[in-house]
N, C-alpha and C positions, 0 to 999 in steps of 0.2 A: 366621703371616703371612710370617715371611722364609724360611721352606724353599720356601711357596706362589712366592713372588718368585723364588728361586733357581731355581725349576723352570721356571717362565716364560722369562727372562733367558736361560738353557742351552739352552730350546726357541727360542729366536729365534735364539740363536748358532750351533746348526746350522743352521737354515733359511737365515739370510743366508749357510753356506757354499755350504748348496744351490743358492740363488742365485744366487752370484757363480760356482758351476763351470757351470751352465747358461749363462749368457750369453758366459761364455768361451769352452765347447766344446761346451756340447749336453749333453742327456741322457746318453750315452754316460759322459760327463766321469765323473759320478757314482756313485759306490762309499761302501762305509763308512769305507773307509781312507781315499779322498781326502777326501772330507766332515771325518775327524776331524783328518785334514791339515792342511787349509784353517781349521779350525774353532782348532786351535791346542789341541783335548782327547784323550784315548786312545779308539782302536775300542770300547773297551767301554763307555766312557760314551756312546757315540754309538747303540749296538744298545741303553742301558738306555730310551734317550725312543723309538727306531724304531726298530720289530722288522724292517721292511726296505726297502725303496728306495723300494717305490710310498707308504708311510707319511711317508717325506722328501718327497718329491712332492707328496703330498697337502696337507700342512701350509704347505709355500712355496705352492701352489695357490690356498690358502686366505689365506694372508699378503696375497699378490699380490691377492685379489678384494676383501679387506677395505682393500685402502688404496685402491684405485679408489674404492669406495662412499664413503670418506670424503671423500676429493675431493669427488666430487659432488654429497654432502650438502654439503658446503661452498659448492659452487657455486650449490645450489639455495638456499643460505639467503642467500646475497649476492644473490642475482638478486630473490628477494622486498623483502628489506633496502633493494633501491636502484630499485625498483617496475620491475625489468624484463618485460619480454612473457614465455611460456612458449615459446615459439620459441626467444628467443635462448639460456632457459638450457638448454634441451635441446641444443641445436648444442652450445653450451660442453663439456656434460657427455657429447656423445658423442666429443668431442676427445679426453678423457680415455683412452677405448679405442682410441684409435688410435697406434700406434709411432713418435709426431712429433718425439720424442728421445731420448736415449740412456736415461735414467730407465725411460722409457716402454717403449723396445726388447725394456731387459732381462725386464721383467715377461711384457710379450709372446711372450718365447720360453717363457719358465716356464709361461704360457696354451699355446703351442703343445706344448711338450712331453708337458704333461698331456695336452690332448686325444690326441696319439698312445699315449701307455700308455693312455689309455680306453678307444683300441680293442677290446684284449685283455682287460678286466676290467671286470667286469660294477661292483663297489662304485664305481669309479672315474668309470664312467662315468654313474652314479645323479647325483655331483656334479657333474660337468661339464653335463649334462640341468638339474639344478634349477638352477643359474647361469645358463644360458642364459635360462631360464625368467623366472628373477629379472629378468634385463635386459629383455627383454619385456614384463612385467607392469610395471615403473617406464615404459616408453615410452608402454603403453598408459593407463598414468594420467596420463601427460602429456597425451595426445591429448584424454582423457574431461577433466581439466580444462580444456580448450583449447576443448573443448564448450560448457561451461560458462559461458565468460569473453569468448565469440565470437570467438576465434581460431579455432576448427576449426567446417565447415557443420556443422547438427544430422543430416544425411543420413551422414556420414562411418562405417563400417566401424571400430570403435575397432581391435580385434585386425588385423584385416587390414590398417591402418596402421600400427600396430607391427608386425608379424611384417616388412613391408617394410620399414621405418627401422631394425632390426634387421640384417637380412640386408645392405643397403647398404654399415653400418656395419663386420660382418666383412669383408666382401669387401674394401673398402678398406684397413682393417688390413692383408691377406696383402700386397696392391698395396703400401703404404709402407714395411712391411718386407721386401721384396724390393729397395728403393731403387731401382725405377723411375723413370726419370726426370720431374721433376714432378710425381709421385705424391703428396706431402706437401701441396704448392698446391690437387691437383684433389680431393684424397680432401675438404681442407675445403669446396671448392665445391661439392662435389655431395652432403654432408653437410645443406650448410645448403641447396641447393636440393630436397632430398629432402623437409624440414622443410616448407620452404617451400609443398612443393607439396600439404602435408595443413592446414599453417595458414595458412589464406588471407584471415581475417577478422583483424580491429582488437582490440588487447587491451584487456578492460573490466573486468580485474580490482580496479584501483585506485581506477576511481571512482566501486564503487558497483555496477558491472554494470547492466545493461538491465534493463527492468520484467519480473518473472514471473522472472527466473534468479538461480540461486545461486551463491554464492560460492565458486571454485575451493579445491579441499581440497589441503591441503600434504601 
């Protein structure tokens, strides 16, 4: 168990170096040598956990998508927790993927960055595809509970409501991280008016729901 831990512990120590040279300088930043730099360990313990730059990448990639999903599991379980609508915690949780602070920023470029090395490589760009994906599929069971609970019409396109609250949402993203002016104000407005405009019904999760429907799935 403690060599298990030490390998852990060493793999997140270089990844937050990864991290922190990405949001300082970019992709570019990043080498083994500065990584082991930054990291405060020797090049060669750094080539023994990453055999090479896109493997560091990949892993902060990874770091970065897993603490989003936590967030929003968190969000989502407070939103249930304090009987809110599936609108608002959806808004909530797509704040989360937007660049609204500096926390946020630095993630966002390590999101950007990957996508650019996806370009060129086909592994890379497998995970980039299924995250995307991932975020799609959570939007669209938002939507299909939203179904359910009479927030969203029974007529509504589940997928083709996510693939568009989806799409919104990056776009937004480039916009607030470009620090456009207002960009951070409008990107929540038209977050939550995007939301808005696929749940247009009254949430009836809490009390029981309407005769003949069921109970929105968490």
């Amino acid at each position: 168990m403690p060599r298990t831990a030490d390998h852990a512990l060493r793999r997140a120590q270089i990844s937050a170096a990864v991290r922190a040279l990405i949001a300082d300088s970019g992709l570019d930043a990043v080498t083994v040598a500065r990584t082991a730099a930054a990291a405060g360990i020797s090049v060669g313990l750094v080539q023994h956990y990453f055999r090479s730059k896109d493997d560091m990448l990949l892993h902060a990639f990874e770091e970065v998508s897993a603490e989003v999903a936590e967030r929003v599991a968190r969000i989502a379980h407070e939103g249930t927790r304090h009987e809110r609508s599936i609108a608002d915690v959806l808004t909530d949780a797509l704040d989360e993927h937007l660049p609204l602070d500096e926390p946020r920023r630095a993630e966002y470029r390590v999101v950007r960055s990957f996508a650019g090395r996806a370009l060129d490589n086909p592994d890379l760009a497998g995970v980039e595809a299924r995250t995307a994906a991932t975020l799609r599929a959570e939007i669209a069971r938002a939507v299909r509970n939203g179904t359910e609970c009479g927030e969203v019409g029974a007529g509504t396109d589940v997928d083709t409501a996510a693939a568009r609250i989806a799409a919104v949402a990056e776009g937004l993203a480039t916009q607030v991280y470009r620090r456009e002016a207002g960009a951070a104000d409008r990107a929540r407005d038209v977050v939550r008016a995007e939301v808005a405009a696929v749940f247009t019904g009254e949430c009836h999760q809490y009390d029981g729901g309407r005769p003949g429907q069921a109970a929105p799935r968490r």
